[in-house]
C-alpha positions as a Markdown table, in Angstrom:
| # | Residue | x | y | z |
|---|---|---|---|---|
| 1 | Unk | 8.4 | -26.9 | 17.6 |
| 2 | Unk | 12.1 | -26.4 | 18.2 |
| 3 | Unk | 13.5 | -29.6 | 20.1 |
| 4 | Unk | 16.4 | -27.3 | 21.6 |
| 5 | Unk | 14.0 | -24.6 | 22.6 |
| 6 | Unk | 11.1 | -27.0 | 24.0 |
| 7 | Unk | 14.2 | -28.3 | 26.6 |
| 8 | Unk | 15.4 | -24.7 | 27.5 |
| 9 | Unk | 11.8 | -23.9 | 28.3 |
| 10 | Unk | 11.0 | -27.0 | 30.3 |
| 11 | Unk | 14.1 | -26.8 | 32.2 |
| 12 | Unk | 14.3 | -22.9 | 32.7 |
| 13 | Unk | 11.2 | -20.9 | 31.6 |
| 14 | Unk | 8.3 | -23.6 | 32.0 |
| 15 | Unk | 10.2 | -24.8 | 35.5 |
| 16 | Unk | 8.3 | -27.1 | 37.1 |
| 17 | Unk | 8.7 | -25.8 | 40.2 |
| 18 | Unk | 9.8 | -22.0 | 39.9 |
| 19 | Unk | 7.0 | -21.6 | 37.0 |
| 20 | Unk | 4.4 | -24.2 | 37.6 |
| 21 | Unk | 4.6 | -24.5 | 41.2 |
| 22 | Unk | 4.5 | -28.1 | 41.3 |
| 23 | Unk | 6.8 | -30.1 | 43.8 |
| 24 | Unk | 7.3 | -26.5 | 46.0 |
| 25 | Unk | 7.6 | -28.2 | 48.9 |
| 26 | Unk | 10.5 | -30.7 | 48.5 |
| 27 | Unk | 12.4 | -27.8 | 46.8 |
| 28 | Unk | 13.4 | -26.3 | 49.9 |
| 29 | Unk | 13.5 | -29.6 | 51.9 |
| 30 | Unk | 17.0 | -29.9 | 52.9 |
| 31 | Unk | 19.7 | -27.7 | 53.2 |
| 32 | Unk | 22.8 | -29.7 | 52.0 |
| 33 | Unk | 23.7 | -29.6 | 48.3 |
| 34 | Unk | 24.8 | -33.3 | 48.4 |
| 35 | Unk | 21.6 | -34.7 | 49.5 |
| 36 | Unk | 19.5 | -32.8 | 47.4 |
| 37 | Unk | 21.6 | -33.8 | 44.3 |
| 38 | Unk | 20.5 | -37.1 | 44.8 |
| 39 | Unk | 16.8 | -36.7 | 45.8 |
| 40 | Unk | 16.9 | -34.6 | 42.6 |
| 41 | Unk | 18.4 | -36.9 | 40.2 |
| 42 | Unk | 16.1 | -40.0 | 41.8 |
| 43 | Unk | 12.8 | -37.7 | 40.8 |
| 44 | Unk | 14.3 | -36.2 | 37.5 |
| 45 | Unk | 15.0 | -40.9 | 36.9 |
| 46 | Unk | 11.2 | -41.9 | 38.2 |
| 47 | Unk | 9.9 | -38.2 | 36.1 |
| 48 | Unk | 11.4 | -39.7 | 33.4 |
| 49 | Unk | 10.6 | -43.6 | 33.8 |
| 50 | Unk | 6.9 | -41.8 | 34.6 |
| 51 | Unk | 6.4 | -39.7 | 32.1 |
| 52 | Unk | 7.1 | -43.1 | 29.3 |
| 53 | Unk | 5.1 | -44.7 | 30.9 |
| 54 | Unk | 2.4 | -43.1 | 31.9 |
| 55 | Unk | 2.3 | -41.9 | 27.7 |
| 56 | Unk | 2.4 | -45.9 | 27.0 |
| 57 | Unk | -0.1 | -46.5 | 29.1 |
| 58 | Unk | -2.6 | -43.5 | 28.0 |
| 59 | Unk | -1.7 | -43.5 | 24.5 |
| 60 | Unk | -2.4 | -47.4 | 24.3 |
| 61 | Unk | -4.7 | -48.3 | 27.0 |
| 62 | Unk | -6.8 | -45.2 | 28.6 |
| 63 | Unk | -7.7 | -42.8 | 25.8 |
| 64 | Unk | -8.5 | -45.8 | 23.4 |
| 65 | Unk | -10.6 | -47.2 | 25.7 |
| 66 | Unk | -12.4 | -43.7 | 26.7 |
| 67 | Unk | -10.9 | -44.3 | 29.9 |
| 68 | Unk | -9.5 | -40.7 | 30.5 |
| 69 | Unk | -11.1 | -40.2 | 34.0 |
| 70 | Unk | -8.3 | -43.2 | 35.1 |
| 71 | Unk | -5.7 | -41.0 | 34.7 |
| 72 | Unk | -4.8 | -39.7 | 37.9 |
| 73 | Unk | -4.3 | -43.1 | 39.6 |
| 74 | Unk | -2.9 | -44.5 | 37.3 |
| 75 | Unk | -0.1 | -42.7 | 36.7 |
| 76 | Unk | 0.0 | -42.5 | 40.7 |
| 77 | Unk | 0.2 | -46.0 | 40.0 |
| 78 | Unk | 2.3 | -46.0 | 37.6 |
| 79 | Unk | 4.8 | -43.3 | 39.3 |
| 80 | Unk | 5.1 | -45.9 | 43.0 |
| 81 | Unk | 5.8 | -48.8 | 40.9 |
| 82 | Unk | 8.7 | -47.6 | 39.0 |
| 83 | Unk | 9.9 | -45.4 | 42.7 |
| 84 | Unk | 9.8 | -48.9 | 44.4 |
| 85 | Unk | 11.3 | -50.7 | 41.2 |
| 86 | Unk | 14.2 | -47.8 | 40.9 |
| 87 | Unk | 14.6 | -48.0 | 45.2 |
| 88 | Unk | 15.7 | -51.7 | 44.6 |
| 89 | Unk | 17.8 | -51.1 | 41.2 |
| 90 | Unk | 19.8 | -48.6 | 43.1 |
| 91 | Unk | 20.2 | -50.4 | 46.0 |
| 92 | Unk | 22.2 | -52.8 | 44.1 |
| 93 | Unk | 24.2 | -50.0 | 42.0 |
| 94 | Unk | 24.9 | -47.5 | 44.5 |
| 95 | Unk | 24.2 | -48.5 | 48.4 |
| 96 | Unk | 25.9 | -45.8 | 49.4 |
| 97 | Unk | 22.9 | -43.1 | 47.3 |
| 98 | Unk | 20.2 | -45.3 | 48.7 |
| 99 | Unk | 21.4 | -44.7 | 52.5 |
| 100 | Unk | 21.0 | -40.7 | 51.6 |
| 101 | Unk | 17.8 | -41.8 | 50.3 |
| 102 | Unk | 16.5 | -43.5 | 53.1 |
| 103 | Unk | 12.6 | -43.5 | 53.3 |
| 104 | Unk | 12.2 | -40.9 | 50.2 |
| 105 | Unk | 10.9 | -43.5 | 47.9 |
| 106 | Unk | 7.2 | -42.9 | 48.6 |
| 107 | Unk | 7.9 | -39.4 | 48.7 |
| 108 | Unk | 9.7 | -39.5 | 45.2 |
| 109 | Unk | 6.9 | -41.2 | 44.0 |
| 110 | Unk | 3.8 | -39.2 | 45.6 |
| 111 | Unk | 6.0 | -36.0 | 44.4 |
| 112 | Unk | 3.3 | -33.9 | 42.8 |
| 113 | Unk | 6.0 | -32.8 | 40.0 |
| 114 | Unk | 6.3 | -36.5 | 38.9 |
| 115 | Unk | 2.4 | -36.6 | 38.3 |
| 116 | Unk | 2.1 | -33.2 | 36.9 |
| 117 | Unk | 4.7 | -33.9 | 33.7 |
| 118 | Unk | 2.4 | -37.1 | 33.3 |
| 119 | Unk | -0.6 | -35.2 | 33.3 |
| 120 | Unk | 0.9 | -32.5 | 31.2 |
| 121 | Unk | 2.3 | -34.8 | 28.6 |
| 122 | Unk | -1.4 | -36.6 | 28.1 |
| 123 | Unk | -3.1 | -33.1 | 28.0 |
| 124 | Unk | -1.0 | -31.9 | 25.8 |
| 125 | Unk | -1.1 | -35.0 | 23.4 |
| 126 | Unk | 2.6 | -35.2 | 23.2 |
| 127 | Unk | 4.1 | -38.0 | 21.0 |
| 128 | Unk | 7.0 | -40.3 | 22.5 |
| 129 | Unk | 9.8 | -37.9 | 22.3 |
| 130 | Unk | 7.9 | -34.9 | 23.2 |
| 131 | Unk | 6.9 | -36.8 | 26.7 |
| 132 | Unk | 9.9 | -38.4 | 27.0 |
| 133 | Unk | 11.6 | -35.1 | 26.7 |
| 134 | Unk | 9.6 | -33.1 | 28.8 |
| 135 | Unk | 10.2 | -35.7 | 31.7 |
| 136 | Unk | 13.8 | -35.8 | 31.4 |
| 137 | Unk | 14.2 | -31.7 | 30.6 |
| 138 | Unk | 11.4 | -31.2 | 33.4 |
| 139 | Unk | 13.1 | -33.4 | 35.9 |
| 140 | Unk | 16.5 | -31.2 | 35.2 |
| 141 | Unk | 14.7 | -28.4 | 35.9 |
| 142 | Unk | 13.4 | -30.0 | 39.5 |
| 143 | Unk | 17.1 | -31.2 | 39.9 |
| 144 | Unk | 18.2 | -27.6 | 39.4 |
| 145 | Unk | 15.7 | -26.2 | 41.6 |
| 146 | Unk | 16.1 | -28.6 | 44.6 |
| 147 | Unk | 19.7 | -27.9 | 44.3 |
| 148 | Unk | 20.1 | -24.2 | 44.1 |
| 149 | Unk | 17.6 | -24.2 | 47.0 |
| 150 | Unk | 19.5 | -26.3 | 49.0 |
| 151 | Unk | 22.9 | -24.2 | 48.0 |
| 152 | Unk | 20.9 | -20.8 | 48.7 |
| 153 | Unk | 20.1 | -22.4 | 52.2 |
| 154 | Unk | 23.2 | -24.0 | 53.0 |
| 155 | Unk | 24.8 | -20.0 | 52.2 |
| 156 | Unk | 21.8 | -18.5 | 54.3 |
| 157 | Unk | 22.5 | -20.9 | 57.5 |
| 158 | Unk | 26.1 | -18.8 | 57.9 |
| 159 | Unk | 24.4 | -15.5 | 57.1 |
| 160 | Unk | 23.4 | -12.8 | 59.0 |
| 161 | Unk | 19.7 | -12.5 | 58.3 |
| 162 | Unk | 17.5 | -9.7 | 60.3 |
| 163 | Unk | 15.4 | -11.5 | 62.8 |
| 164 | Unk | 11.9 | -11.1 | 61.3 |
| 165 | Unk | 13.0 | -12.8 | 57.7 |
| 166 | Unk | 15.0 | -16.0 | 59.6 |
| 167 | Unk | 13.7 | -18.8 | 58.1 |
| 168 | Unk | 10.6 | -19.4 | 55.8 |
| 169 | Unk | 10.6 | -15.4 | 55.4 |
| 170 | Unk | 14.4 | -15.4 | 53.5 |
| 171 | Unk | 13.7 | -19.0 | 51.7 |
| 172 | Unk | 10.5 | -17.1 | 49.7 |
| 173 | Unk | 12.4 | -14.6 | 48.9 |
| 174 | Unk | 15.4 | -16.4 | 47.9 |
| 175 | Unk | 12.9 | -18.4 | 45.8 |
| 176 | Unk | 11.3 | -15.6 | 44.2 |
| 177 | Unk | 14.6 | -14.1 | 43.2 |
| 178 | Unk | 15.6 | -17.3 | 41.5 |
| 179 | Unk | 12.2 | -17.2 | 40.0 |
| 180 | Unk | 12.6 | -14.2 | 39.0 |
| 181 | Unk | 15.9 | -15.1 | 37.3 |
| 182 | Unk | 14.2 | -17.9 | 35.4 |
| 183 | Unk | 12.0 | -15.3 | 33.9 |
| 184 | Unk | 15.0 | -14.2 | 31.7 |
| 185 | Unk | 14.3 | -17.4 | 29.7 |
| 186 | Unk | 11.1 | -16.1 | 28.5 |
| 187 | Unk | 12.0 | -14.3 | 25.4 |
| 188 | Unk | 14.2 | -17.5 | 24.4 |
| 189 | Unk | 12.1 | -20.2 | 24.8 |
């Protein structure tokens, strides 16, 4: 498998939210840009941290032992642990991110996209890279999507929108054009 074309498709064509649905409801959480930059980049860090370790843990521990029906909360386990453990890392880096962030890191943690990569990953029998990979390259893609949401909202606040599509109405449809843009990937990757 192409290591460039794996990346483009987890990023655009296999998007974890736009594609596979998973973390839909944090992608049009908030409307600033800056805010959802962050709460993008902490899930694409604890995807990442995740997806490692939730591979360690499966590929050592779980599947060797037959113990495949663990999987679930374990890598819920797994996905709080390193939320917490990244909540107090960046508290000491960057106060200033961790005051945007304030009360998200359950929410990063219980994000269904953050579980879903894990999942994917042992399903899918990926080796190191692959997972490692797909949880950086899938947590790009929910970076991308939180933030175009947020831009497309930010530019809809100012807009004038006929009454019956103010609100959720314009934000599906935003989200299925994006979507819909995504979809040009497919041939690529």
């Amino acid at each position: 498998m192409n290591i460039l074309l794996f990346m483009i498709g987890c990023v655009f064509t296999h998007n974890i939210v736009f594609d596979r649905l998973l973390g839909v409801g944090d992608a049009g959480k908030d409307r600033r840009v800056e805010v959802a930059a962050v709460y993008g980049l902490a899930v694409c860090a604890v995807m990442t941290l995740t997806a490692v370790c939730a591979w360690a843990a499966d590929s050592l521990l779980l599947t060797p032992m037959k113990l495949d029906f663990l999987r679930v909360p374990a890598f819920t386990l797994i996905a709080i642990l390193i939320s917490l453990l990244g909540q107090v890392c960046l508290g000491k880096v960057k106060p200033a991110w961790l005051e945007q962030l304030e009360g998200c890191a359950l929410p990063v943690a219980a994000n269904v996209a953050v579980l879903g990569v894990a999942l994917m990953n042992a399903e899918a029998g990926y080796s190191f890279a692959y997972a490692l990979l797909n949880g950086l390259c899938s947590g790009a893609g929910f970076l991308l999507a939180v933030v175009l949401m947020a831009g497309v909202r930010e530019k809809l606040e100012f807009s004038r929108i006929p009454a019956p599509f103010k609100g959720m109405p314009i934000t599906l449809i935003s989200a299925g054009l994006i979507a819909l843009a995504f979809i040009g990937f497919k041939g690529m990757a």
